[in-house]
C-alpha positions as CSV (number, residue, x, y, z in Angstrom):
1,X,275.8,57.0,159.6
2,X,275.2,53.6,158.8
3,X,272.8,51.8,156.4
4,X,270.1,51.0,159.6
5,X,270.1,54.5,160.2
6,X,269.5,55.1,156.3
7,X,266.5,52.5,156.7
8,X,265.2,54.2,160.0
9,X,265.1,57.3,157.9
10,X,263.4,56.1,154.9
11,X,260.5,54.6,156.8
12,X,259.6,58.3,159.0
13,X,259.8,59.5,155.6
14,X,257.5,56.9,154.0
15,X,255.3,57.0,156.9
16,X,255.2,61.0,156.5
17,X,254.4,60.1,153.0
18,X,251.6,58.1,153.1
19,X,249.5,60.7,156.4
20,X,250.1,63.0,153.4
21,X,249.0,61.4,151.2
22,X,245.5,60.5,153.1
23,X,245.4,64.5,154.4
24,X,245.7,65.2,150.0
25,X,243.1,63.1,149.7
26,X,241.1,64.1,152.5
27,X,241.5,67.7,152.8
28,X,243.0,68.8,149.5
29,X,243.6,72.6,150.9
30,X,246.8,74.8,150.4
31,X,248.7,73.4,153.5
32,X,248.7,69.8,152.4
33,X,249.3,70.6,148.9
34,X,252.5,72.2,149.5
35,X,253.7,69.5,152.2
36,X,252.6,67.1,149.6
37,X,255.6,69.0,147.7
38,X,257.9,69.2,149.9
39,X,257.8,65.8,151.1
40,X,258.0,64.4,147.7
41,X,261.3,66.4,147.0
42,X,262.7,65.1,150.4
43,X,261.7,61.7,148.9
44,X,263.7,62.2,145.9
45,X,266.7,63.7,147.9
46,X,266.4,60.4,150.1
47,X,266.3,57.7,147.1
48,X,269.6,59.4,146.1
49,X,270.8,58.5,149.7
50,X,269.2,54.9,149.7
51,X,270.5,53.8,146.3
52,X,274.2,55.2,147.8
53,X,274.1,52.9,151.1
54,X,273.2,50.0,149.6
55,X,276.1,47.4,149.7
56,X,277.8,46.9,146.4
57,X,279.2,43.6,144.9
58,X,282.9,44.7,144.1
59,X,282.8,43.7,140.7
60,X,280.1,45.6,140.1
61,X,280.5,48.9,141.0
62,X,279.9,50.6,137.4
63,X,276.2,49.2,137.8
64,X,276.4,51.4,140.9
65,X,277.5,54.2,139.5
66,X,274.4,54.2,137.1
67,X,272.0,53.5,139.6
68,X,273.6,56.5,141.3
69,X,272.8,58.4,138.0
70,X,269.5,57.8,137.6
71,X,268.8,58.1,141.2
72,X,269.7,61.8,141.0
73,X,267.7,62.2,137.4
74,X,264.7,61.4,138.9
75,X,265.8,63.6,142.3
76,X,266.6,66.6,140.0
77,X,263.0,66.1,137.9
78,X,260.5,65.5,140.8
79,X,262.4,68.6,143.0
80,X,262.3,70.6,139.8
81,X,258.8,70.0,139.2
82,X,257.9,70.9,143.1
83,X,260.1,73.6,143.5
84,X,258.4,75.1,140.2
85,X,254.7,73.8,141.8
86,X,255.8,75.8,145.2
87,X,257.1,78.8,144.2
88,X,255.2,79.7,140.7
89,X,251.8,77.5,140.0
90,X,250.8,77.5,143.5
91,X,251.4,80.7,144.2
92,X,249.6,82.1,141.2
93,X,246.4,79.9,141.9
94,X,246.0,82.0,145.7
95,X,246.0,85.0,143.3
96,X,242.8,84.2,141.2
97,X,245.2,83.7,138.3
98,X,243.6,80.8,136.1
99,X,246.7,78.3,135.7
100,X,246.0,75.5,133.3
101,X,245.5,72.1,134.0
102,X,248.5,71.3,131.9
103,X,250.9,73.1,134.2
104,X,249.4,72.0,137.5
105,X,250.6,68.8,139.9
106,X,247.8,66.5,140.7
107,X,246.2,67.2,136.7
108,X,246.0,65.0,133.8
109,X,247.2,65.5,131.0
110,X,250.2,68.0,132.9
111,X,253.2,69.2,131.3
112,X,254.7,69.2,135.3
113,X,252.9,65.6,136.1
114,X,254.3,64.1,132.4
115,X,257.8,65.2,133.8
116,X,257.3,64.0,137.5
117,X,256.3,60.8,136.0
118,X,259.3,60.4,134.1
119,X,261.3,61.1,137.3
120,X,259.9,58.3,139.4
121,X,258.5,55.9,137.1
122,X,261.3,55.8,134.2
123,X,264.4,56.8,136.3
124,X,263.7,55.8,139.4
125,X,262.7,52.2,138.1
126,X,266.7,52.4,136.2
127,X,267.9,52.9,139.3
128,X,265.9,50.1,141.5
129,X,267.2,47.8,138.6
130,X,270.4,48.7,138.5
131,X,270.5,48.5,142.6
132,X,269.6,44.9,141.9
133,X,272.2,44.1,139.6
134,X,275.1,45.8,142.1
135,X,273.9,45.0,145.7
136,X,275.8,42.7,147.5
137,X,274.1,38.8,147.3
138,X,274.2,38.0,150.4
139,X,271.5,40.4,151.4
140,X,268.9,38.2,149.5
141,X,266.4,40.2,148.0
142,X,268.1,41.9,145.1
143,X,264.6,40.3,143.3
144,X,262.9,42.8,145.3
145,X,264.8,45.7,143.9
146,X,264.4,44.3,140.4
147,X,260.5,44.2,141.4
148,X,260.7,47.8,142.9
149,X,262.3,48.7,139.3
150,X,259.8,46.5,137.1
151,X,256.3,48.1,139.0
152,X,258.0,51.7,138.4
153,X,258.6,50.9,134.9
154,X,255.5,49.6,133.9
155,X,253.3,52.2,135.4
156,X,255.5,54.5,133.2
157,X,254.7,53.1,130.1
158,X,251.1,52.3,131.5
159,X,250.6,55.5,131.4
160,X,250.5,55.6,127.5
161,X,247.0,53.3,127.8
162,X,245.8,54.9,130.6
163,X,246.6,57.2,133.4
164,X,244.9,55.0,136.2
165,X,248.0,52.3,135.4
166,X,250.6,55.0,137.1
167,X,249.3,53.9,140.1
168,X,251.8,50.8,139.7
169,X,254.9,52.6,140.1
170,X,253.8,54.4,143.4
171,X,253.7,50.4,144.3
172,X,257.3,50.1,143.4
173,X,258.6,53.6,144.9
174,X,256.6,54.3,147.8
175,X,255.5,50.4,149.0
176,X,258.7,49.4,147.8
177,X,260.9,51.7,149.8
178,X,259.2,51.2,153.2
179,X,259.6,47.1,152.3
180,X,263.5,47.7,151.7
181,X,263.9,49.9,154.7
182,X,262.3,46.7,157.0
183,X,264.7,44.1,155.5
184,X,267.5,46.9,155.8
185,X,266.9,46.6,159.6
186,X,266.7,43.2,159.5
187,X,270.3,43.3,158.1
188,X,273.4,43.5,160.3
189,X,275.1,46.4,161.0
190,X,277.3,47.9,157.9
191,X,279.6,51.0,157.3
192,X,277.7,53.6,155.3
193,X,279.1,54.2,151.6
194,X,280.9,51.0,151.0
């Protein structure tokens, strides 16, 4: 597998993310609930991959390793908080049992939401920025990582003033990702895992 297959990848999955996303929006029934679930986990099992095929600068692979690190933190919190979502809260909630806000996805202020949050917005962004630091310069848009990694980061902390500011990081993970994944493509071909 190479890193245009990695890019190929990303973008069904981004697409898939964001006709979710609308269907959430639209629908909001049981069904697109739990895909919204399971599609984020794949997301956070895919960021792992993306942040792993990026070509590294050879004096920099320790900056890789983190950005490896806090690629799988945020994996590990946002499948956590799904897999809890899928199998417990949702399930629950088709029973008539009366689940609090504070332990539901989607609701604000959320015990599960506060911890997704720190998944994609805090991690996540550590791992965009470390990305930039590491990837190779010759692919020329290291800024954009360090971009991805700033918009993730300060709708984390946004949060803190108000919950509307989230809304930046999903700029900086979701937008983000499908922008890398084009200029991935654009890229010639390279070994996977260099």
């Amino acid at each position: 597998m190479n890193i245009k297959t990695v890019a190929r990848i990303g973008l069904i999955l981004c697409f898939m993310y964001f006709v979710i996303v609308v269907l959430l929006v639209v629908l909001g029934n049981n069904i697109t609930i739990l895909l919204m679930d399971i599609i984020t986990m794949l997301s956070g099992i895919y960021m792992v991959i993306l942040v792993m095929a990026f070509p590294v600068e050879n004096n920099y692979k320790n900056y890789r390793i983190l950005a490896i690190i806090f690629a799988l933190t945020c994996m590990i919190l946002t499948n956590m908080v799904h897999w809890i979502s899928i199998i417990a809260i949702n399930p629950m909630i088709a029973k008539g049992i009366n689940v609090p806000d504070y332990f539901q996805i989607g609701k604000w202020p959320s015990v599960l939401m506060a911890v997704d949050y720190l998944g994609w917005g805090l991690f996540m962004g550590m791992a965009f920025l470390f990305s930039g630091y590491f990837m190779e310069k010759t692919m020329k848009f290291n800024w954009f990582l360090y971009l991805c990694g700033s918009l993730c980061l300060i709708g984390f902390l946004g949060i803190i003033i108000n919950v509307n500011l989230w809304y930046i990081a999903p700029l900086g993970y979701g937008t983000g990702t499908a922008i890398i994944c084009i200029k991935l493509l654009m890229e010639k071909d390279r070994p996977y895992f260099t």
